[in-house]
LONUNU-324985 format. One line per 3 residues: number of its first residue (from 0); their letters; for each residue x, y, z of C-alpha. Coordinates in pm, 1 decimal. Example, Ala and Ser with C-alpha at 12.3 -4.5 7.8 and 13.67 -1.06 7.14 Angstrom:
0) AS) 1230.0:-450.0:780.0 | 1367.0:-106.0:714.0
REM end
This chain:
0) XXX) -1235.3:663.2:-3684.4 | -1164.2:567.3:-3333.1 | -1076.1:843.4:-3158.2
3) XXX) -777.7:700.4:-2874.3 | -912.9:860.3:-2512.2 | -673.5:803.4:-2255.2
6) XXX) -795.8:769.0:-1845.5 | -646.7:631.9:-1519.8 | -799.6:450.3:-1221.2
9) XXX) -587.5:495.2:-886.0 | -656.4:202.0:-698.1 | -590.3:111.1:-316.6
12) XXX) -695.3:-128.3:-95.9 | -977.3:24.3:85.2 | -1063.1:161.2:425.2
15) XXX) -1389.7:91.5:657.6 | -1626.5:406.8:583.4 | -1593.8:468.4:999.7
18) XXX) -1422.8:403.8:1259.2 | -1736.2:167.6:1389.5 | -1783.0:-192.9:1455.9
21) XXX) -2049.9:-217.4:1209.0 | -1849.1:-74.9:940.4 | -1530.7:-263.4:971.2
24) XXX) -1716.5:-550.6:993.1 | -1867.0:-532.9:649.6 | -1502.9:-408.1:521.9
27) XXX) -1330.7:-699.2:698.4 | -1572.4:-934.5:577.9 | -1522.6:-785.1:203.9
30) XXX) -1171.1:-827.3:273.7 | -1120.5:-1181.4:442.3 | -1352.5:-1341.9:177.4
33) XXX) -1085.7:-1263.8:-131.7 | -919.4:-1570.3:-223.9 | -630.9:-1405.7:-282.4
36) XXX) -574.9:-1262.1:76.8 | -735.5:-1602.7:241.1 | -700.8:-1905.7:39.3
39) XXX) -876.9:-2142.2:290.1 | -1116.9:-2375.1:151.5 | -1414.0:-2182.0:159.5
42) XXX) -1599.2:-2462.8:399.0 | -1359.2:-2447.1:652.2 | -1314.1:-2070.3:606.1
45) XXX) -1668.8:-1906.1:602.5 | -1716.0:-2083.5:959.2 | -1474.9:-1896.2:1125.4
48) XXX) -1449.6:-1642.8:938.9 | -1892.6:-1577.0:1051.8 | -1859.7:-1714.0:1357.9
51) XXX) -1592.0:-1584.0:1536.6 | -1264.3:-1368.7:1333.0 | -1543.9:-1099.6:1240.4
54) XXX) -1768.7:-1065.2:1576.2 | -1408.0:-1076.5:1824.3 | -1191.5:-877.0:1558.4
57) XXX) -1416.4:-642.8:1453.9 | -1496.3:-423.8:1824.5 | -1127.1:-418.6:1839.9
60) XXX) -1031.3:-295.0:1485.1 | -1285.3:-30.6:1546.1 | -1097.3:149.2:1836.9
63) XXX) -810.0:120.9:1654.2 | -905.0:313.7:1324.6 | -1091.3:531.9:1585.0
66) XXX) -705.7:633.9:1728.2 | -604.0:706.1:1408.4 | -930.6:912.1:1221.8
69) XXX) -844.9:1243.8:1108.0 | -1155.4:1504.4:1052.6 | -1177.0:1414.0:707.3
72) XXX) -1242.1:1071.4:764.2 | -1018.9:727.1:755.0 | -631.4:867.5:631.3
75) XXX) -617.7:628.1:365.0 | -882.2:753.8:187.4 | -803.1:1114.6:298.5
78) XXX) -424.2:1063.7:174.9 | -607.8:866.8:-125.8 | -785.7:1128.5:-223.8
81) XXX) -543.5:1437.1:-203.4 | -301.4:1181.2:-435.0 | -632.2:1158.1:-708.8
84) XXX) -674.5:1518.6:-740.1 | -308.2:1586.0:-743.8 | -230.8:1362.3:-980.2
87) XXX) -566.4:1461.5:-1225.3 | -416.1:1860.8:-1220.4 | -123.6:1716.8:-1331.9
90) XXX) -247.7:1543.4:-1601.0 | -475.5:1612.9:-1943.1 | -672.8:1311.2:-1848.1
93) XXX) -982.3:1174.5:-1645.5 | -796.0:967.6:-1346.1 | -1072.8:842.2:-1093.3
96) XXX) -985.5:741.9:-759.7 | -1086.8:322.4:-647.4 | -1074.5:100.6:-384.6
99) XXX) -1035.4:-290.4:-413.7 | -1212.4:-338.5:-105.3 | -1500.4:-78.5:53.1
102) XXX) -1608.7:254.6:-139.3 | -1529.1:399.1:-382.2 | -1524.1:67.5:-562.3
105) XXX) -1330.9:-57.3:-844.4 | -1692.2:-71.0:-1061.3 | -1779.2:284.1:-956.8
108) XXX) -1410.1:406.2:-1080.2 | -1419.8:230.2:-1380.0 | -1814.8:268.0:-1454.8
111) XXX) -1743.3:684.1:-1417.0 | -1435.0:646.5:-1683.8 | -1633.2:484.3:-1931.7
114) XXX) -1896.0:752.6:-1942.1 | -1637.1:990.2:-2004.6 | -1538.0:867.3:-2300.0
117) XXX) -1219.4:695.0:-2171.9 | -1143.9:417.3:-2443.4 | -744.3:314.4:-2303.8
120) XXX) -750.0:252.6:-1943.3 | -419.1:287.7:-1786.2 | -395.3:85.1:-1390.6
123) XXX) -236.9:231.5:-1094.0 | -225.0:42.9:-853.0 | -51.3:205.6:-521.5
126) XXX) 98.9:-102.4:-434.0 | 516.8:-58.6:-508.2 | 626.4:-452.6:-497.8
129) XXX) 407.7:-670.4:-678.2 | 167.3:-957.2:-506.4 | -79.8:-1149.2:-562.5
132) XXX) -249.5:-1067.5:-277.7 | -294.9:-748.6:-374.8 | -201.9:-648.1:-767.0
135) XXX) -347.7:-951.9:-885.1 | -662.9:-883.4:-660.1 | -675.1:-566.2:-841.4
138) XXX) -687.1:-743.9:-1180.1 | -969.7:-1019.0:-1058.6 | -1117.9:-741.0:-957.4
141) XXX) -1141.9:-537.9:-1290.1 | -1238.5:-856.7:-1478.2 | -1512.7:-895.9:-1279.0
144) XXX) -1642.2:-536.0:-1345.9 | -1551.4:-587.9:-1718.7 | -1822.9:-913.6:-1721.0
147) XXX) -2057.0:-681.4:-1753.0 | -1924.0:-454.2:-2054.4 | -2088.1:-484.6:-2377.0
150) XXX) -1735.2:-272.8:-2498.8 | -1394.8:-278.8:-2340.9 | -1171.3:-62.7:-2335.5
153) XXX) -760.8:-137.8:-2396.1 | -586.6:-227.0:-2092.2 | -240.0:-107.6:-1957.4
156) XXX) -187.2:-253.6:-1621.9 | 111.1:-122.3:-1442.1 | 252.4:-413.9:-1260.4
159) XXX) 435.8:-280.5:-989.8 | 746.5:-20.1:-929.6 | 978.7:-128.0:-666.9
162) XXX) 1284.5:16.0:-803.5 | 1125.6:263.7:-1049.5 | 1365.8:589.9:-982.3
165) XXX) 1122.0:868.8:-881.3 | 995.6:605.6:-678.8 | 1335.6:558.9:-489.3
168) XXX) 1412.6:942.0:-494.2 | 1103.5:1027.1:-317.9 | 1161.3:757.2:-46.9
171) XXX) 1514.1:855.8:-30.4 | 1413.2:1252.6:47.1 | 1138.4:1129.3:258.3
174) XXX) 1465.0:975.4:474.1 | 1664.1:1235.5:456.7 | 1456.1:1496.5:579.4
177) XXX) 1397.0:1248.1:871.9 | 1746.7:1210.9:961.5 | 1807.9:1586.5:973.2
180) XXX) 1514.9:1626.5:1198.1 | 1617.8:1385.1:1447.3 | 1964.6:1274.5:1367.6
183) XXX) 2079.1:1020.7:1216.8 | 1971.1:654.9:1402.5 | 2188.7:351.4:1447.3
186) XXX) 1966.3:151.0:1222.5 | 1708.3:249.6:980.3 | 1416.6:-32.8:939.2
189) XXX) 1198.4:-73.0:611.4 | 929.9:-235.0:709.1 | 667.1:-379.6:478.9
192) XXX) 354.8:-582.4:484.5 | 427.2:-953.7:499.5 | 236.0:-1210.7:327.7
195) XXX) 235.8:-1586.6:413.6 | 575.9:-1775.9:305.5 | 370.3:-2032.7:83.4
198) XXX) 253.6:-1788.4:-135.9 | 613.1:-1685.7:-215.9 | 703.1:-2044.0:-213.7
201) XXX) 408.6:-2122.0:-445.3 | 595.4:-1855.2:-679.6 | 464.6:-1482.6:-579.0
204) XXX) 787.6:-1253.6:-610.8 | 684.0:-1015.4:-361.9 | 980.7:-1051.8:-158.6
207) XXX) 1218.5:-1064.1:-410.1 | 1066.5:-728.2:-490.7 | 1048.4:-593.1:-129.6
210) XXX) 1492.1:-615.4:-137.1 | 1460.8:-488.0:-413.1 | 1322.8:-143.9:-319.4
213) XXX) 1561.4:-175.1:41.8 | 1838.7:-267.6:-174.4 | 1763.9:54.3:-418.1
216) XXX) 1723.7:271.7:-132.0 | 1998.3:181.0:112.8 | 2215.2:237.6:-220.8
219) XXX) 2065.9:562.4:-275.3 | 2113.2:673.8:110.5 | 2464.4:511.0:95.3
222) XXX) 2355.7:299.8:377.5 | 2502.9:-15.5:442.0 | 2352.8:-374.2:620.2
225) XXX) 2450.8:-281.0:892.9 | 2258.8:46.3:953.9 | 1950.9:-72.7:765.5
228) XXX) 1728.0:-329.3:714.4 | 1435.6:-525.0:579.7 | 1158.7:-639.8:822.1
231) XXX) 816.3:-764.9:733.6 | 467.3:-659.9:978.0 | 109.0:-757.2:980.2
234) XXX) 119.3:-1146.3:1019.1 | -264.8:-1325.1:1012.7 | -306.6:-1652.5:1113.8
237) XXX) -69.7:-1890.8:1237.6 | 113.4:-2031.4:908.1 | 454.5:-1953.7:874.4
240) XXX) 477.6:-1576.7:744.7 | 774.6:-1390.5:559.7 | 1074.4:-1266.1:848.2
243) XXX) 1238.7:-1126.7:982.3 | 939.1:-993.9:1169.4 | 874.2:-607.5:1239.3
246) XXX) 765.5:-698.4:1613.1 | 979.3:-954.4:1679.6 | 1278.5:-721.1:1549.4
249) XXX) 1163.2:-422.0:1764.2 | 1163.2:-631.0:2034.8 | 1530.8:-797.4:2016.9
252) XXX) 1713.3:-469.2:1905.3 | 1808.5:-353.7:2225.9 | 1991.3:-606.1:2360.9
255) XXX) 2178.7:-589.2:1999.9 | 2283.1:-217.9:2119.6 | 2061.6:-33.5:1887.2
258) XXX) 1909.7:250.4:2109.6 | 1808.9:494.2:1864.8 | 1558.2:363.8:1521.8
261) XXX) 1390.0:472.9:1269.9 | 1160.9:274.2:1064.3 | 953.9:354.9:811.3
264) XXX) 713.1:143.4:576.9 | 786.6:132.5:187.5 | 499.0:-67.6:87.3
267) XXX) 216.0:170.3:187.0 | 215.3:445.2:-63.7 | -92.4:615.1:195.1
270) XXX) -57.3:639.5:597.0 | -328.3:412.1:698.6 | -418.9:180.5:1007.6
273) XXX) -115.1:-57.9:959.5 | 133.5:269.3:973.8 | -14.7:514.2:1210.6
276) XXX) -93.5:229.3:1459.7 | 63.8:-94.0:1439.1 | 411.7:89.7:1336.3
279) XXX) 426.5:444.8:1529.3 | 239.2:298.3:1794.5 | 275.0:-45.7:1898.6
282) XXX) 621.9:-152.9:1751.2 | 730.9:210.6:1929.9 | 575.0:98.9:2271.9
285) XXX) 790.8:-264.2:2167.4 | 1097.4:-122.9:2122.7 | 1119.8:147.8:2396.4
288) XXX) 975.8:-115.8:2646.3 | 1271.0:-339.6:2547.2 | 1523.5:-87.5:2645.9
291) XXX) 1573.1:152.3:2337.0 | 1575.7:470.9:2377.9 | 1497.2:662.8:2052.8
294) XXX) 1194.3:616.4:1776.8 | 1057.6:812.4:1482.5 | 816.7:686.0:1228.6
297) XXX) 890.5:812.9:892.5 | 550.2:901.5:683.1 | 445.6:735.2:398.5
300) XXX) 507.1:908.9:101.3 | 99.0:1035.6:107.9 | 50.3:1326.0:-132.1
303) XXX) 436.1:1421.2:-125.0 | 494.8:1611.8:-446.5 | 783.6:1355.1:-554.3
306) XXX) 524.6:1089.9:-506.7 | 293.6:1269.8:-763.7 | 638.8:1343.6:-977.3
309) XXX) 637.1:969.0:-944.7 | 271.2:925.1:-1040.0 | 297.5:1116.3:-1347.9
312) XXX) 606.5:922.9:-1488.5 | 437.4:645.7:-1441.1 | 149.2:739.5:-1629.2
315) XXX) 332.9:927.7:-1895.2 | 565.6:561.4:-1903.4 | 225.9:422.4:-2063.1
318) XXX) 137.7:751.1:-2331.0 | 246.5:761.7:-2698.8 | 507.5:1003.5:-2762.7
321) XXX) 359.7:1218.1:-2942.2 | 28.9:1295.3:-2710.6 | 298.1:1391.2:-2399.5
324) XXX) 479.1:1624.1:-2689.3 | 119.4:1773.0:-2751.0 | 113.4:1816.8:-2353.4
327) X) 459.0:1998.1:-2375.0
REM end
């Protein structure tokens, strides 16, 4: 008799293995050549992607992730980490840690559950608000792996959790403890990771799922529009991307009479280049050069024991009764 064997692979996006031209050029190029982050027709694409995104981007990337590398290495997979073996003492299951994109990879997650016997695969995807440019990359991803498979194991793929409510009750302490630090701000700013507007026109509901989560938490916080809103960062290209813009917003709050901000980034579940830089750094240096006067940076949630709390639910969500009872 089949004997059911539970497992979960933690998935994120991935992380260059140093902070070194050479290295985030093979991650960028790992990257940039998913259809489902750049949809270009691949002979128009691979031209500039070769000849000149990766040999001008790359130098410059580098010194970036080199301002933000803690001893341990890059902090997403630092963060990353700490979250896997959280979560696995926590649980009466094998969870393996995987990265769409760089090491470890999705194969070498999934290759190490299958040799433990793991025969139901639960999917965690860090990724709160659904996308195809990143939950479904997940999937192709897994597929691709599962090519090779003589036997497959059953499949429960957690979609997303915007408004899951461990979820929002993390985020909403993670705010909280913020505004009793420095005070309360005139607006708080949820920032997350745009994507370009066709694909939502083309019928991803990643936006829909970004208000959402704002929605959720300003409810939770008791916050209102005006003291808190929705922005979207990290624009590529030169299509049309979802707005308001982060930068653009930073820039223009000023002269709205917002001197005092803090903004913090729902969509990353781990601190990583796009937080500790682009956010506490730049869009700071944008908003103070524009006039304002006060800015904090509110973490991710990271290894945050709600965040595990979350984690777990999430997991447990996807468990018969009677094996979380036998837990008990």
């Amino acid at each position: 008799m089949r004997q059911d064997k539970p497992g979960v692979l933690l998935v994120n996006l991935g992380t260059p293995d140093a902070p070194t031209t050479s290295a985030v050029k093979r991650y960028l190029k790992q990257f940039l050549s998913d259809p489902r982050v750049v949809d270009t027709p691949r002979w128009l694409w691979w031209p500039l992607l070769n000849g000149g995104i990766l040999p001008i981007r790359s130098p410059r990337v580098a010194k970036l992730y080199a301002s933000v590398w803690m001893d341990e290495g890059s902090p997403l997979m630092v963060y990353s980490q700490r979250q896997r073996n959280a979560l696995a003492a926590r649980l009466d299951m094998p969870v393996e840690l995987a990265m769409t994109y760089g090491k470890p990879s999705l194969k070498s997650g999934l290759d190490s559950l299958m040799a433990q016997g793991v025969n139901r695969l639960i999917v965690l995807s860090l990724y709160p608000q659904f996308s195809c440019s990143t939950i479904a990359a997940v999937w192709d991803g897994i597929t691709k792996v599962f090519a090779g498979y003589r036997s497959l194991p059953s499949v429960e793929f957690i979609r997303d959790y915007a408004e899951h409510p461990a979820y929002i009750a993390a985020l909403k302490a993670s705010v909280e403890r913020s505004f009793a630090t420095h005070g309360k701000p005139d607006l708080l700013v949820m920032s997350f990771h745009g994507i370009p507007q066709r694909f939502a026109d083309e019928g991803d509901d990643y936006p829909q799922r970004c208000h959402d989560t704002s929605e959720a938490l300003k409810a939770a916080l008791g916050l209102s529009c005006q003291n808190a809103m929705l922005t979207f960062q990290s624009r590529f290209g030169r299509e049309p991307w979802l707005t308001p813009y982060t930068d653009q917003t930073m820039k223009s709050l000023p002269a709205q009479g917002i001197s005092h901000v803090q903004i913090m980034s729902p969509g990353f579940s781990a601190d990583c280049l796009e937080t500790l830089e682009e956010i506490s750094e730049q869009n700071r240096e944008f908003f103070l050069h524009a006039g304002g006067s006060k800015f904090e940076y509110i973490p991710a949630l990271n290894d945050d024991p709600l965040h595990i709390d979350m984690m777990v639910e999430l997991v447990n969500g996807r468990r018969e009764p009677d094996e979380i009872s036998r837990q008990a």
